[in-house]
N, C-alpha and C positions, 0 to 999 in steps of 0.2 A: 441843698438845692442844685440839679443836675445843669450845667450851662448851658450855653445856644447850640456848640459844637458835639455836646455830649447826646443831647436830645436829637438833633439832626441825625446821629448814627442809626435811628431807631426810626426812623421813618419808613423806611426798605421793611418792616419787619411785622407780620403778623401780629394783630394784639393779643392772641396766643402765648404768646415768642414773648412779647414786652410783659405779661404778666410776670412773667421768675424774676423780673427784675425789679416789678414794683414789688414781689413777695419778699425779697431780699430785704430791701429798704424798711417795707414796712414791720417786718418783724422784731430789726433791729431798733425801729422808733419804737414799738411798742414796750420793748425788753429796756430802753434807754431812759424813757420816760414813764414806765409804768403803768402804763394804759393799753387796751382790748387792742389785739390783731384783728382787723375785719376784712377781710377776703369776701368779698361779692364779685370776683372778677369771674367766677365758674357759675355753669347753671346747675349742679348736681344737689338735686334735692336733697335736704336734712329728714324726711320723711319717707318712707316705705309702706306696702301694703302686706301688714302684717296673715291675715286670715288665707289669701291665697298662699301664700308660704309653705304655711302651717300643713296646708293639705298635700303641697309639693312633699314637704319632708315626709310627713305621715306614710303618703305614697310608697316611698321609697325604701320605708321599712316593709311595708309588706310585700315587695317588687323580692326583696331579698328572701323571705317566706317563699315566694313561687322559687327562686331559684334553685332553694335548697330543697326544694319537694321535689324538683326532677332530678336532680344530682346535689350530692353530697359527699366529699372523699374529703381525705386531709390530705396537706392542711388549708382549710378554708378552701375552696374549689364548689361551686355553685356552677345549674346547669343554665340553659336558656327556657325562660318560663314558657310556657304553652298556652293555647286559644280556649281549649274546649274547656269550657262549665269554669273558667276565670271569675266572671261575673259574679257568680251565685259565692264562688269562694273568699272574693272579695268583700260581699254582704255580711258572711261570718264571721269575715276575720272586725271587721268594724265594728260590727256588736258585742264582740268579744273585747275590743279595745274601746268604747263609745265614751269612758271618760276621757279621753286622750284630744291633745288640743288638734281641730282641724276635723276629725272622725263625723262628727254630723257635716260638718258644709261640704266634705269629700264626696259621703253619700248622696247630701241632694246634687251635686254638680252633677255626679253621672245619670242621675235619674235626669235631670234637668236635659242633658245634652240628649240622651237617649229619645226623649219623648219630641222633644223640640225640631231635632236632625233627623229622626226616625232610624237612628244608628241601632246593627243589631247589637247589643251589651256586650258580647264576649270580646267582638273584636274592637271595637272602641277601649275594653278595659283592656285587654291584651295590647293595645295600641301604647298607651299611657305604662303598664306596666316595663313593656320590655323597652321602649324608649326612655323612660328614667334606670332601665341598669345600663343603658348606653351600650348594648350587645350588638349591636346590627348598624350598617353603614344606612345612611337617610335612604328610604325607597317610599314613594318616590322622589329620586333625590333634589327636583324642587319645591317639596316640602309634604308633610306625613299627610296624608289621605283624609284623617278626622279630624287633624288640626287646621287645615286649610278649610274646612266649612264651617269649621267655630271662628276662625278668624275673620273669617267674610263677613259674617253676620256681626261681629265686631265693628270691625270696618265699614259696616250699613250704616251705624251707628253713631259711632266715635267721627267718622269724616263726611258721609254722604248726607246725613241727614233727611230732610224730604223737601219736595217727592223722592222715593226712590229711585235710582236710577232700574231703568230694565236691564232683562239680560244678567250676566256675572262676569267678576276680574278671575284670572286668575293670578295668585301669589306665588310669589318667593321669598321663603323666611330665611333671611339672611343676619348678619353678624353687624344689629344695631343700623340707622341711619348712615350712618358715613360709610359703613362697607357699603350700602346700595347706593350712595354719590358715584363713590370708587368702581361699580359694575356697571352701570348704566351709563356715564360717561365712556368707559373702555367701549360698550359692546355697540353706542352709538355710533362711534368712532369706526370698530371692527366692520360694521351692517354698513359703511359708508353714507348713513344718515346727517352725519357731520363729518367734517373735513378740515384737515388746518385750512385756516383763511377762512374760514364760513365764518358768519355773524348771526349771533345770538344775542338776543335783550334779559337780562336780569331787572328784575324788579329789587329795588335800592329803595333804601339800604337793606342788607342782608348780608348773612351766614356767610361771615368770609374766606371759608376754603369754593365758595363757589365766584368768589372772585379770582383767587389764586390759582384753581385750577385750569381756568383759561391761558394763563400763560404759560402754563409746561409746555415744551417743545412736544408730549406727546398728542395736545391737541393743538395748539397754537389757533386758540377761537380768538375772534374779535368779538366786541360786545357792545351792545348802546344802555344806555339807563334805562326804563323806564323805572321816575322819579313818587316818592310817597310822600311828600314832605310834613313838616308837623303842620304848616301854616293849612295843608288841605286836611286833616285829619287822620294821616297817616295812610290817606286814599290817594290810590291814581287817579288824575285828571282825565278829561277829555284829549287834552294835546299830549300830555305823555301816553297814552293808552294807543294814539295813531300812532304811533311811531312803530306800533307794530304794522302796521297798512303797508309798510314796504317790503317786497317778496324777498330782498334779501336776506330778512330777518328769517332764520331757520326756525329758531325755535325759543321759548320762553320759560325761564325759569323762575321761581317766587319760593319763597318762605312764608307760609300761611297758618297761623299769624307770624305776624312780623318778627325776624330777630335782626336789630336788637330793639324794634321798636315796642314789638307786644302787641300789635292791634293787627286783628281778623277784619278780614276784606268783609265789607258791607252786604247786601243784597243787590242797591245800585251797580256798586262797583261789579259785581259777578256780574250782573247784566248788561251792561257794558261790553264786558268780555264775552260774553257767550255770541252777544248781537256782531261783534266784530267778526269773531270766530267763523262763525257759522253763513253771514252774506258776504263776507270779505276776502278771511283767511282759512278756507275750511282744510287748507296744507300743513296750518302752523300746529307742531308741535308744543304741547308745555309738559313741565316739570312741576309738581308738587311736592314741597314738603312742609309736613302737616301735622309736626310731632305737638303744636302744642293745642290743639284743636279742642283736646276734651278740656281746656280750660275756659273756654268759651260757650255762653247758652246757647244753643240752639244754632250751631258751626257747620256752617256747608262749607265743601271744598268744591274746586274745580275739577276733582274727581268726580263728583255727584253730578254738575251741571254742561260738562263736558268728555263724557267717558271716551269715546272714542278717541278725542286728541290729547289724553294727557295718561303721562305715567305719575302715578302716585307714590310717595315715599313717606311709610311712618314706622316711628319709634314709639317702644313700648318703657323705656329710660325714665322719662322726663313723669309721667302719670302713675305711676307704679312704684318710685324711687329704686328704678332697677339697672341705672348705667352699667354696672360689673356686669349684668348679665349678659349684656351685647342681645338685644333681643330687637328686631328690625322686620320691615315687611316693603316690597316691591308690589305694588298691585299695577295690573294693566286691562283693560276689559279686552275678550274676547273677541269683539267686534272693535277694530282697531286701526287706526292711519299707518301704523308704523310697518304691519305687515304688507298693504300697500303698496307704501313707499318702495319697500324691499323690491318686490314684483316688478318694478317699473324703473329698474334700476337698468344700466346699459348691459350687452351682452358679456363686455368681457370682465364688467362688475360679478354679475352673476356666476361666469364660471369660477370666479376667483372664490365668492362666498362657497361655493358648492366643492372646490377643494378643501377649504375650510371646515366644513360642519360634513362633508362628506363621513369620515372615520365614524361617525358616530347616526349617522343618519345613511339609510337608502335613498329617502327622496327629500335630501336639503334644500330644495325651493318650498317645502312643506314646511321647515319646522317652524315654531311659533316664536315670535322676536324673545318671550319672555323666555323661551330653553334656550335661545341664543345667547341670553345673559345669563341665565345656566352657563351653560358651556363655557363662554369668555373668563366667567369667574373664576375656573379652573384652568385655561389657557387650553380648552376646549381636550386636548391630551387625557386632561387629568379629569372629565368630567364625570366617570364612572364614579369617583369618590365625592360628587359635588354635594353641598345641602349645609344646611344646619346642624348643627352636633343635636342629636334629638334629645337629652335631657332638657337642653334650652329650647326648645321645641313644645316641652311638656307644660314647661313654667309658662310658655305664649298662652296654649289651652288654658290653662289654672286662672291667668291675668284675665285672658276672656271671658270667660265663664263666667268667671266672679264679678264680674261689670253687668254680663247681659243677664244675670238671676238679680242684678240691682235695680228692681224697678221701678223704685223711690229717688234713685241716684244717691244714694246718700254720700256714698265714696268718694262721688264726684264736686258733690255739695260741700265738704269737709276739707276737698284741695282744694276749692276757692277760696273756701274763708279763713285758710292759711297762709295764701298769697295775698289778700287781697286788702286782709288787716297791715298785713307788713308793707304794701305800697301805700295805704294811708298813716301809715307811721313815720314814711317818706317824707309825704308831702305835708304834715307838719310839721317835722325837722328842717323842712327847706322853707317853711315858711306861704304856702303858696293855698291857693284854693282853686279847687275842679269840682267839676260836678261827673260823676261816673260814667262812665262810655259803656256801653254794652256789648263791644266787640273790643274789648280793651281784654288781654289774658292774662295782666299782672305777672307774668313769669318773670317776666326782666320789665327795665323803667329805662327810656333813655331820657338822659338828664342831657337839655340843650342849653349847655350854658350860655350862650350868646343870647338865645330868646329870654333865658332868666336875667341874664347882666342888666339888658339894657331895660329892664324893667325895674333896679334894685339900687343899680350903681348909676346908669343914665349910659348913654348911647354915645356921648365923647370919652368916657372911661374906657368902654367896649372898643374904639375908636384905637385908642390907645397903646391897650393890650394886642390889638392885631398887628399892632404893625412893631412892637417891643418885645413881645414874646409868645414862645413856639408855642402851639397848642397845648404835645404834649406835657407841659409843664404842671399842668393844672391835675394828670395822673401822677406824676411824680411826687407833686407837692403833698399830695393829699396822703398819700405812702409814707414820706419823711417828714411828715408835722402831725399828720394823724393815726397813722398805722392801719390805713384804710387802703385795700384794694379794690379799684375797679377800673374797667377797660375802654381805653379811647374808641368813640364814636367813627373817627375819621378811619378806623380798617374795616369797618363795616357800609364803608361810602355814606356812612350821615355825617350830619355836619362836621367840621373837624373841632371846634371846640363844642363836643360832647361825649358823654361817657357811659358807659352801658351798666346798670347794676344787677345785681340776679338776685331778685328776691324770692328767690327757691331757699339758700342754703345756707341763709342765719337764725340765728334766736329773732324775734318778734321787736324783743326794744334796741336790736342794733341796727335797724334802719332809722329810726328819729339819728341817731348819733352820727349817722353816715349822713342826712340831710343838715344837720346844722355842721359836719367838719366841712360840706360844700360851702355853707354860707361862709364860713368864717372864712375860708379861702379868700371866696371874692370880699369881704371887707379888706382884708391883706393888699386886695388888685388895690381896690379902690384905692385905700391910704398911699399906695406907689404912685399911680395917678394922681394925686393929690400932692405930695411932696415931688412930681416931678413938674407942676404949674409952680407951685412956691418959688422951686429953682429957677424960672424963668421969669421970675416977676421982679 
């Protein structure tokens, strides 16, 4: 059991950071006492989508078939495949292989895309071909030309929902979510959108490098809460929702649905904001990220309901079990506040961007905020090489594809009731009864233990422990009694006695095990509280 002084050291420290140390612990409890290591402190799915794969790899053998038709020398030396009659060639070779895993769903995808996008065949196949041998630098290098309108439609999908918004985004596939935190914070910063000292509201709790990133001295933002708490539903209020009404506030960032809470902003709540937005703050900026969206029916973002004022940020990671891949998208619509903003910036703002994106641009009051974050990404010098490595480019198409030919959903129907069984395997193990929320995404669960204590142990035990011992005591404990990891509440700005769990990436019956090593804990508090009255009597 870590002391008062050992656990204070850990406070300063992302719960990122504090995981290696409850992995430490708890593998040695596990190894000490013979019992299951359970690590739920990660969101990395234990599942994958095997079928789009399948057509990736398949792909990729006959990518190597085109190469060796234009050149072939030793030893092993392949040319660059070619456009013309690709397609038809493509056909052959599938039929020739058609028992081969992937070969029919490869075939309908391009037929699918072809007819859907009105893409001419060769260069679509030629597209996917020469971008899985990886032969060519991205052009265009914010993102491949037929992947970007499979992905949109994707994106129609997966985050807008309906109505549809009008109009279109355009994208940047980048390297996963967190590279697009990493670009879009720089290039807000570079376009002088934000400024050290500006003030920004996060919506809380959330994704804690968007708390941390505010204090690097490279932006040095100030921030207000806007609060979700459990007691509203995990919804913003009326009074936390004004807090945007002050023009200091620049801009708004959210995690939608929640991490680490798991619940998808309402329809209320989006109206709310759109009503605010639009009579109030039609200036303010927001931020989406909306990586877990497709685990919710029928999920609108503030992408959809707000295009103009928001930049969109999603991962293809979390839906697809595809974190290695680093597979990420930037969406911004066309019609846009941020270009705007730019224009309207002072004059010697201006000249200074227009030295800036000059090298790369003739007329840089033209170019588009999103090739701005292009550019930035690469420290604008380096832009000529900017983009996605196009094999991971290809795999984005494949994951698309294979969702928008699902028109049953089934794929999607199969990752809820993977998650969804396991947070009710939770909530028997802790003992507790709910009734389903329907904007609840089961990805993660946060466990409030103070709302649970004082319902299990009573509200002077709760009493007790606040003022006797550190929050994080209760991750610790749970590591060195149980060989259970999971991650304090309190670096995520919720409450600080609570703990975040990720029902992505265990077996099914180790969440009941991870709900009853909670309770046993607090019978533990309990009994301290209890022998600490005896003492006094």
């Amino acid at each position: 059991m870590a002391d008062l002084l050992t656990l204070r050291k850990f406070e300063t420290l992302s719960p990122f950071e504090i995981k290696d140390e409850l992995i430490t612990l708890a593998k040695e409890a596990s190894k000490t006492a013979q019992m299951a290591f359970l690590n739920a402190g990660r969101g990395n799915p234990n599942w994958i989508a095997t079928e789009p794969r399948e057509t990736f790899f398949l792909l990729g053998q006959f990518a190597i078939t085109e190469s060796k038709r234009v050149m072939e020398l030793q030893p092993g030396i392949g040319g660059m495949p070619q456009a013309s009659g690709i397609a038809s060639r493509l056909d052959a070779w599938l039929a020739k292989h058609e028992d081969m895993p992937g070969a029919a769903l490869l075939s309908k995808m391009v037929e699918f895309a072809v007819r859907k996008f009105s893409f001419d065949r060769d260069a679509f196949v030629h597209e996917l071909v020469d971008s899985i041998i990886g032969d060519n630098y991205p052009v265009p290098d914010r993102m491949l030309v037929h992947n970007e309108r499979v992905v949109h439609e994707y994106l129609m999908w997966a985050m807008c929902g309906e109505p549809r918004p009008s109009g279109k985004f355009d994208l940047y596939a980048v390297e996963g979510g967190t590279a697009a935190m990493c670009y879009i914070f720089k290039s807000l910063k570079a376009n002088r959108l934000l400024l050290p000292g500006d003030t920004i509201a996060l919506g809380t709790p959330i994704f804690t490098p968007y708390l941390e990133i505010t204090h690097l001295e490279d932006y040095d933002l100030k921030y207000v809460e806007v609060s979700a708490p459990q007691e509203n539903k995990f919804q913003y209020s009326d009074a936390e929702l004004k807090k945007l009404e002050d023009p200091k506030v620049k801009a708004f960032f959210i995690v939608n649905p929640g991490n680490p809470t798991g619940m998808g902003m309402d329809r209320e709540t989006l109206a709310k904001i759109v009503k605010l937005v639009k009579t109030k703050r039609p200036d303010l900026m927001l931020l989406t990220d909306d990586v877990y969206g497709t685990f919710v029916t029928d999920f609108r973002s503030l992408l959809g309901e707000l295009p103009r004022n928001t930049i969109g940020v999603y991962s293809f990671s979390k839906y697809f079990g595809c974190t290695g891949w680093r597979l990420g998208v930037i969406a911004i619509h066309e019609d846009n506040i941020f270009q705007e903003k730019i224009a309207k910036l002072a004059a010697q703002d201006l000249k200074a961007l227009d030295k800036r994106y000059g090298p790369i641009t003739l007329t840089p009051r033209e170019l588009k905020f999103i090739d701005r974050i292009v550019a930035d990404s690469r420290d604008v010098g380096l832009n000529h090489t900017a983009g996605l490595s196009l094999p991971q480019q290809v795999m984005m198409t494949m994951f698309s594809l294979y969702e928008l030919m699902d028109e049953e959903k089934a794929y999607q129907k199969a990752c809820m009731e993977i998650v969804h069984k396991r947070f009710w395997n939770l909530i028997e193990g802790l003992g507790l009864e709910l009734s389903p929320n329907p904007h609840y995404d089961a990805y993660y669960g946060l466990i409030d233990f103070e709302f649970w204590a004082r319902k299990n142990i009573g509200d002077a035990a709760v009493e007790y422990l606040k003022k006797n011992v550190h929050p994080l005591d209760l991750a610790f404990r749970l590591a060195e009694s149980h060989g259970i990891v999971l991650l304090n509440g309190g670096g995520f700005d919720a409450p600080e006695w609570s703990m975040r769990v990720s029902l992505a990436n265990l077996p099914d019956e180790a969440y009941e095990t991870i709900g009853r090593g909670v309770r046993s804990i607090a019978r533990g508090y309990r009994d301290v509280y209890e022998a600490s009255r005896s003492a006094k009597k």
